[in-house]
C-alpha positions in Angstrom: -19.8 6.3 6.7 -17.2 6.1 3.7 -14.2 7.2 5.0 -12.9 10.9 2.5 -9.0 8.8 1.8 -10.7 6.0 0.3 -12.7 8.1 -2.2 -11.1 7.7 -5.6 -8.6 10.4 -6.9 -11.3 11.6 -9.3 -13.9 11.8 -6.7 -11.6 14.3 -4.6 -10.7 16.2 -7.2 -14.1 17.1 -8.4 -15.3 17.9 -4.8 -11.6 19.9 -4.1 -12.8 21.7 -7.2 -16.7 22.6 -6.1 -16.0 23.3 -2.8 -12.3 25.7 -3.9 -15.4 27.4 -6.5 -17.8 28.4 -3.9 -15.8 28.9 -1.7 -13.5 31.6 -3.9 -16.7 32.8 -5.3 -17.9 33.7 -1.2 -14.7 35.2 -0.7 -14.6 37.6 -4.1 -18.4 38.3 -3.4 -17.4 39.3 0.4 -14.4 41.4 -1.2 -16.8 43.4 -3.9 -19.0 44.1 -0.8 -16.7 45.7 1.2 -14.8 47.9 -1.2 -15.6 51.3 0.9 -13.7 49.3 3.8 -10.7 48.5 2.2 -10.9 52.1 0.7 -11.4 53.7 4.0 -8.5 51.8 5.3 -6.4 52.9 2.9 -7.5 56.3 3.1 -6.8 56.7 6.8 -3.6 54.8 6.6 -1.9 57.4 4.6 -1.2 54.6 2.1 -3.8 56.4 -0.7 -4.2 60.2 -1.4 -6.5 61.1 -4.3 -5.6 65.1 -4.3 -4.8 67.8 -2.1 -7.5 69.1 -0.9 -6.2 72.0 1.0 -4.7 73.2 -1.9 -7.4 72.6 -4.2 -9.5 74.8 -1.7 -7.3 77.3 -1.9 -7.0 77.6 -5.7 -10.6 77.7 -5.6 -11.2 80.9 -3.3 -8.0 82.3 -5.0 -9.8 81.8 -8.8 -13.5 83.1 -7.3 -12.2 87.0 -7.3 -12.2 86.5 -10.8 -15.4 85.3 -11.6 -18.9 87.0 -11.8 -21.8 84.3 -11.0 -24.5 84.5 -12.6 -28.1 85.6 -10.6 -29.8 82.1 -11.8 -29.2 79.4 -13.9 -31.3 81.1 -17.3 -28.7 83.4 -17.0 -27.0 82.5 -20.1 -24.5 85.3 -20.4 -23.8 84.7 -17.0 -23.8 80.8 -17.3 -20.9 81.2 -20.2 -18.4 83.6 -18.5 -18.5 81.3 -15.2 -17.4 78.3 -17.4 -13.7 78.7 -17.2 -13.7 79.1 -13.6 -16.0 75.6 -13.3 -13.8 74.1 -16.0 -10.6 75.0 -14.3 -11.6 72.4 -11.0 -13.8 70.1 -12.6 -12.6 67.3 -14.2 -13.1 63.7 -14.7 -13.7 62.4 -11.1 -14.5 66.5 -9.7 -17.7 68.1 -9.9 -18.2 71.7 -9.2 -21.4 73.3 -7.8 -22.0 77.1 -6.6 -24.5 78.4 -4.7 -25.9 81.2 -2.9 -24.6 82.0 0.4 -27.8 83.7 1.0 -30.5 82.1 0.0 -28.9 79.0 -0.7 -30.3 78.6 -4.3 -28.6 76.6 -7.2 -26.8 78.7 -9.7 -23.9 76.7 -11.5 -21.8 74.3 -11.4 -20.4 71.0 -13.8 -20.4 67.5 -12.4 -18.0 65.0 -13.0 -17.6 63.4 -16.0 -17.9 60.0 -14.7 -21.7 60.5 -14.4 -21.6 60.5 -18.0 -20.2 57.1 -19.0 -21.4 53.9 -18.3 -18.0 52.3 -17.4 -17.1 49.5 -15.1 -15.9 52.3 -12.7 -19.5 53.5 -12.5 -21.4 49.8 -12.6 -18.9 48.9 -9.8 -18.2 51.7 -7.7 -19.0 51.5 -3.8 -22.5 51.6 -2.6 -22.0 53.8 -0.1 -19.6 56.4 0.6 -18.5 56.6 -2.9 -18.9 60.3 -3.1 -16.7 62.7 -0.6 -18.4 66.1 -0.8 -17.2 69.5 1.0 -17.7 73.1 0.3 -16.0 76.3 0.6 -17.1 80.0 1.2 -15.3 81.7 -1.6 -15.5 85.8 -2.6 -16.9 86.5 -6.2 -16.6 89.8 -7.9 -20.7 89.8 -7.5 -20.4 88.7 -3.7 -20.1 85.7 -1.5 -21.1 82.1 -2.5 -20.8 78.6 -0.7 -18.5 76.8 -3.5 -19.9 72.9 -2.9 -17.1 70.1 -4.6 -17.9 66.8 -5.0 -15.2 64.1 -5.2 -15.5 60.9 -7.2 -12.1 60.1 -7.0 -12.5 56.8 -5.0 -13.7 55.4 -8.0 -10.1 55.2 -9.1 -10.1 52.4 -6.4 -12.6 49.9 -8.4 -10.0 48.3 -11.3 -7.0 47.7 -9.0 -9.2 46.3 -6.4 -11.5 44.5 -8.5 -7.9 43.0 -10.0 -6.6 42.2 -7.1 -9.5 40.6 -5.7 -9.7 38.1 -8.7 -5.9 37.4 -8.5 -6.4 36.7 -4.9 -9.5 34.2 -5.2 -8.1 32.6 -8.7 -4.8 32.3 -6.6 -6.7 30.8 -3.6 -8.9 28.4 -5.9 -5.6 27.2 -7.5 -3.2 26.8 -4.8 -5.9 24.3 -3.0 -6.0 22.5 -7.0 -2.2 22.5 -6.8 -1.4 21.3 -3.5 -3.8 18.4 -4.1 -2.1 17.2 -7.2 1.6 18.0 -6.1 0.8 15.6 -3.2 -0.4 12.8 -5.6 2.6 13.6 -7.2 4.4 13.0 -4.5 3.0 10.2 -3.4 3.6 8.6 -7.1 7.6 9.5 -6.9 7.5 7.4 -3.7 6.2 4.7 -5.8 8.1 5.4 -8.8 11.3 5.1 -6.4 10.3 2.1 -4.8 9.5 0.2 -8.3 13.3 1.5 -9.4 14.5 0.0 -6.3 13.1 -3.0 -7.2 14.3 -2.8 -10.9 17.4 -2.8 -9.7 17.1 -6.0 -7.4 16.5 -4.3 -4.0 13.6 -6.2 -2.7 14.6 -5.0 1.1 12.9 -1.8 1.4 9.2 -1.8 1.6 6.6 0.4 -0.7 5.9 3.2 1.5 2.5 3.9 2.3 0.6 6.1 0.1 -3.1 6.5 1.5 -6.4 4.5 0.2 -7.0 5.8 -3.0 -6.0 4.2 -6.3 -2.4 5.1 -5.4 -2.3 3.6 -2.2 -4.0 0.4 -3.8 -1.3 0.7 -6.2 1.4 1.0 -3.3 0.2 -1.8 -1.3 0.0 -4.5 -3.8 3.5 -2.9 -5.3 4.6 -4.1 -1.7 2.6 -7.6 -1.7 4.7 -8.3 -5.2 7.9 -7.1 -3.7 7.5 -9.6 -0.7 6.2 -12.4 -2.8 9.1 -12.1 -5.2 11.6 -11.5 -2.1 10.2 -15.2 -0.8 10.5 -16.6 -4.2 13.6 -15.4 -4.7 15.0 -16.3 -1.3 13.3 -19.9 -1.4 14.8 -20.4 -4.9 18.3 -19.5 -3.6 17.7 -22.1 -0.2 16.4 -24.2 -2.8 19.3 -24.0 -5.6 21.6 -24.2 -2.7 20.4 -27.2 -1.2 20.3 -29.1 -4.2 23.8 -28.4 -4.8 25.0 -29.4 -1.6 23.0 -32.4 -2.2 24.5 -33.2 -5.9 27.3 -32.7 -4.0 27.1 -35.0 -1.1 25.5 -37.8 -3.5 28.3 -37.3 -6.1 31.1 -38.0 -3.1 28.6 -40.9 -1.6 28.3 -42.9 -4.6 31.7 -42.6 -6.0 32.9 -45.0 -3.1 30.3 -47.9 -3.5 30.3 -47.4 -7.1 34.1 -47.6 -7.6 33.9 -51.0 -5.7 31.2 -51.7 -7.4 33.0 -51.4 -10.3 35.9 -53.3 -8.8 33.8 -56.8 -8.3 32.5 -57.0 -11.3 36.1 -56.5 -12.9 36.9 -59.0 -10.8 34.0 -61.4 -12.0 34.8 -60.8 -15.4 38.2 -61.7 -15.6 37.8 -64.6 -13.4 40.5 -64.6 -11.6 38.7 -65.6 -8.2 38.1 -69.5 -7.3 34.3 -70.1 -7.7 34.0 -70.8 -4.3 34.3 -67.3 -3.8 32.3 -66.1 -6.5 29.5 -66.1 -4.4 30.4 -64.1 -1.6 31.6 -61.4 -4.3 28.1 -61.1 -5.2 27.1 -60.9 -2.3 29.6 -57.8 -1.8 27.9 -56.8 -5.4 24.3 -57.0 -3.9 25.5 -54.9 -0.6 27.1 -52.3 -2.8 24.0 -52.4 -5.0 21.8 -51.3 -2.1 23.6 -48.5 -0.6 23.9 -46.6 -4.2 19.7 -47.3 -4.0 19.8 -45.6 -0.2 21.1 -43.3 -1.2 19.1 -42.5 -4.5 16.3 -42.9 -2.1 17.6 -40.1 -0.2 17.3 -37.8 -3.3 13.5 -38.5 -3.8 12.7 -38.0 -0.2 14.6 -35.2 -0.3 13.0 -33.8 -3.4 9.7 -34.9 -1.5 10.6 -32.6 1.6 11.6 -29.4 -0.2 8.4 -30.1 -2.8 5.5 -27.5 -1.6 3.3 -28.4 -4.7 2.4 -32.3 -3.0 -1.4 -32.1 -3.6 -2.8 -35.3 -1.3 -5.9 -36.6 -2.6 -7.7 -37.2 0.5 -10.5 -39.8 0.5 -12.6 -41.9 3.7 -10.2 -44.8 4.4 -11.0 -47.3 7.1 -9.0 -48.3 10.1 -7.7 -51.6 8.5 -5.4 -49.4 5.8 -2.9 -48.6 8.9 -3.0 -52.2 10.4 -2.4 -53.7 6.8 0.6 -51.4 6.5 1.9 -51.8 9.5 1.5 -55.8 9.6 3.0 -56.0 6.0 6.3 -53.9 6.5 6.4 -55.9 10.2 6.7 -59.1 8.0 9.5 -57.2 6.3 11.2 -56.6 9.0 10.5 -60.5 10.5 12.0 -61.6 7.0 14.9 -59.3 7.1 16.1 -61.1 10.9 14.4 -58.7 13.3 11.8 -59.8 16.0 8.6 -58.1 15.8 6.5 -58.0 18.6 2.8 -56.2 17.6 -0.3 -54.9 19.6 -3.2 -53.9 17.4 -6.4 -52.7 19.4 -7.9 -50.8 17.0 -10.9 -52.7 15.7 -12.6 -49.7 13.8 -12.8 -46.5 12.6 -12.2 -43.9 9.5 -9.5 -41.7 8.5 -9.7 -39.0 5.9 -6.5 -39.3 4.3 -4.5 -40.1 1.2 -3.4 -44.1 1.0 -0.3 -44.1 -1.0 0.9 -41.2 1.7 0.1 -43.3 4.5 2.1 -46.2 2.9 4.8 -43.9 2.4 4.9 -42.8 5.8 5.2 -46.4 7.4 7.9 -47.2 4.6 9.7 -44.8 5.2 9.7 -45.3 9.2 10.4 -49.2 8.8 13.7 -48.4 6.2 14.7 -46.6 9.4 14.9 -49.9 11.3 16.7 -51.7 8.3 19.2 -49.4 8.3 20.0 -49.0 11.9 17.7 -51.6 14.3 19.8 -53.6 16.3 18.6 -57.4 15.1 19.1 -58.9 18.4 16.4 -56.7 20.4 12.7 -56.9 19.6 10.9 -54.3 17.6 7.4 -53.0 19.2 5.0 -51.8 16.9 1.6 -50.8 19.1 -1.6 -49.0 17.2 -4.4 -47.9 20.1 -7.5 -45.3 20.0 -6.8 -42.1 21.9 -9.1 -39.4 22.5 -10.0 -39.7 18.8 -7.2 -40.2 17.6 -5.0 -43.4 16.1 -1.4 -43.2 17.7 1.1 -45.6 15.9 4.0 -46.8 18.0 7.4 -48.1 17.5 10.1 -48.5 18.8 13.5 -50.3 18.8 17.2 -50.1 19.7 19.6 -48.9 17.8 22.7 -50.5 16.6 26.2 -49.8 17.9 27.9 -50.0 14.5 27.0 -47.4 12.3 26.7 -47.5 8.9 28.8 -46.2 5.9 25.9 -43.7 4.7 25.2 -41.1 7.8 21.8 -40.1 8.3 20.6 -36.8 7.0 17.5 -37.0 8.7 15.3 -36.4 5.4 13.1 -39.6 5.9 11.9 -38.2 9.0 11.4 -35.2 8.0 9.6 -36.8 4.6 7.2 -38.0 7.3 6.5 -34.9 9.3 5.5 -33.3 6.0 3.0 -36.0 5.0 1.5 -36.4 8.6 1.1 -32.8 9.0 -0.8 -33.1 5.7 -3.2 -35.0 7.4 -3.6 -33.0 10.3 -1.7 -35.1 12.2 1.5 -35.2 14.5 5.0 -36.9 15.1 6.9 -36.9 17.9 10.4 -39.1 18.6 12.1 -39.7 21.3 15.7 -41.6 22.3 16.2 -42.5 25.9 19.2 -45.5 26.5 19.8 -46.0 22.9 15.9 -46.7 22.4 14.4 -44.6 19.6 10.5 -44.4 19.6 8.8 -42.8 16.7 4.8 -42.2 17.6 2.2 -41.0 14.7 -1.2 -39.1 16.2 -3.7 -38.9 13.2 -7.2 -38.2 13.7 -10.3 -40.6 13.8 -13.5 -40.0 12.4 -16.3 -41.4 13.8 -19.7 -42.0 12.1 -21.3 -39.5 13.7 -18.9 -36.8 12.9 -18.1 -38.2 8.9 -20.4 -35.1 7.6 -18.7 -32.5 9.4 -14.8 -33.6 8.1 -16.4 -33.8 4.7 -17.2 -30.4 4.7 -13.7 -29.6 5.8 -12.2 -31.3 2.4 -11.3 -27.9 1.2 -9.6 -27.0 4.4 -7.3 -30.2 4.1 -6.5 -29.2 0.2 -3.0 -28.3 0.3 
């Protein structure tokens, strides 16, 4: 069943209006019916008196010893001298009737003008109990006669309450109308508010919210763009600040190997050294040479870390792309003056993974070493199967001297970021100035190759 606040605003509004219709019209047809009721009420409440009827009985036996009634109603003589008398009490909403107190026969009388128009009064009057009649026993000059009056006056009740029925149903119908769209209205000032608050670079508050309908849609995603642009904003700031304090610590690094740097080679080209020491100068050139390409190598791996738009592009690579890395940057390191002792047991397999990454990763590990493997103790590199997974270890001990350029760590983290990519993990560990570095990345076996390539989407980043 549709839920009633997800219905569009259109929707509700039309069904507000059909359902206020019907409903007002039962209510102003329930009102018309019972017009004697309110009447009566109003009657008996004192709060509605039509005439004095005491003293309109009173006048009336007061006027009668004046008049002469006539014997029957083709008395025409008789008929005209009685008409001021029926005159005198009839009137628009009074009708006037005389008969005899003997024999009980008709002999005059004038009904109310009323009964002679077709008004509204007349098509709406009451149904029942519209008519209040009474009679008096009033003295003639010719005799006795039963004086009958019959009132119409409640008539008088049918425009007012006619009126005031309408005002109250249009009222009704409209204040349902009105309280609908004031809280739309409502609920779009909340929003309105919000989207200031945001104009004005307030991206702390959240959109209230405002239902299921086309506002609350409206209010919802108002909030998904205020958090999005919050992140943005705040990851642009980390971002902008980060690279400034890294202009900054680069600017201060390579001002010192540069402006000694600069010094040799002054020193070369004046010549004012004995050539005998020209070469170790160069050597000092070389040195200097390689800790200003550290530590512009620390800027791309930095740039790499901080980079969320790396797209891998994953592929089925055998087994033999980590042993090939590992035993060419182990050759490196046997070139550079460390020992290298290696145990590969892996003899096949797949990985689904991106090549230049997994270089990259390796590179990155062995540059590590370089820069702070102590050359007198082996390094153990180890790649083994586990539970389905290839885990790459190495290890080796760190040097007491440390270097000019500090580690900021960014290489490693360069290589948490490109593992996790491949669903894989990283852990490192230092125990008695031993640092181990171990790589988990996933195996695929044959029998499981179709399933991971259905997954390429997953590993998409």
């Amino acid at each position: 069943m549709i839920k009633i606040s997800r219905w569009k605003i259109r929707t509700k509004l039309t069904v507000l209006i059909l359902v206020m219709g019907v409903l007002s019209l039962s209510l102003y047809w329930f009102l018309w019916d019972h017009q004697e009721t309110a009447v009566d009420f109003l009657e008996n409440t004192g709060l509605v008196t039509w005439y004095d009827e005491e003293q309109f009985c009173s006048d009336v036996i007061e006027a009668a010893r004046y008049y002469t009634v006539p014997e029957s109603e083709e008395d025409e003589a008789g008929q005209k001298a009685i008409q001021p008398f029926l005159e005198q009490f009839a009137d628009t909403y009074m009708g006037i009737y005389i008969y005899g107190w003997d024999d009980g026969l008709y002999r005059c009388g004038k009904p109310a003008e009323v009964y002679s128009r077709f008004t509204f009064e007349w098509i709406g009057r009451m149904d029942r109990g519209v008519e209040r009649f009474g009679h008096i026993n009033a003295e003639f000059v010719n005799g006795e006669y039963d004086v009958m009056y019959l009132s119409m006056h409640r008539m008088l009740f049918v425009y007012p309450y006619v009126a005031v029925s309408a005002i109250f149903c249009v009222a009704l119908f409209l204040s349902a109308i009105l309280i609908f769209i004031s809280r739309i209205i409502i609920r779009i000032s909340r929003v309105e508010d919000s989207i200031i608050q945001m104009a004005q670079g307030d991206l702390s508050h959240p959109v209230p919210p405002c239902g299921e309908d086309e506002v609350g849609i409206v209010a919802g995603e108002l909030d998904i763009l205020r958090r999005t642009l919050d992140e943005n904003i705040r990851r642009e700031n980390e971002s902008r600040q980060a690279n400034q304090d890294l202009i900054t610590a680069l600017s201060h690094d390579l001002r010192t190997p540069l402006t000694v740097l600069n010094g040799y080679l002054e020193v070369l080209k004046l010549h004012r050294i004995p050539k005998e020491a020209e070469k170790e100068f160069i050597e000092r050139c070389l040195c200097k040479t390689a800790d200003i390409k550290a530590l512009t190598d620390r800027m791309f791996e930095y740039a790499l870390v901080y980079e969320e738009t790396e797209t891998p592009e994953f592929r089925m690579l055998p087994a033999s792309v980590i042993r090939d890395c590992l035993e060419e940057n182990c050759d490196f390191l046997r070139l550079a003056g460390f020992p290298v002792e290696t145990e590969f047991s892996v003899k096949e397999g797949e990985l689904f993974g991106d090549e230049m990454m997994i270089k990259r990763i390796f590179s990155n590990l062995f540059s590590n070493i370089l820069k702070y493997g102590d050359k007198k103790r082996p390094v153990m590199v180890r790649e083994e199967a586990d539970k389905g997974r290839f885990r790459i270890t190495i290890n080796n001990e760190v040097r007491k001297e440390k270097e000019e350029i500090e580690s900021s760590q960014i290489g490693l983290a360069s290589v948490r970021k490109m593992t996790s990519l491949h669903r894989g993990e990283v852990y490192t560990f230092m125990e008695e100035n031993i640092y181990t570095v171990q790589i988990m990345l996933p195996q695929i076996t044959l029998p499981s190759l179709r399933a991971e390539e259905k997954g390429v989407q997953f590993l998409r980043i």
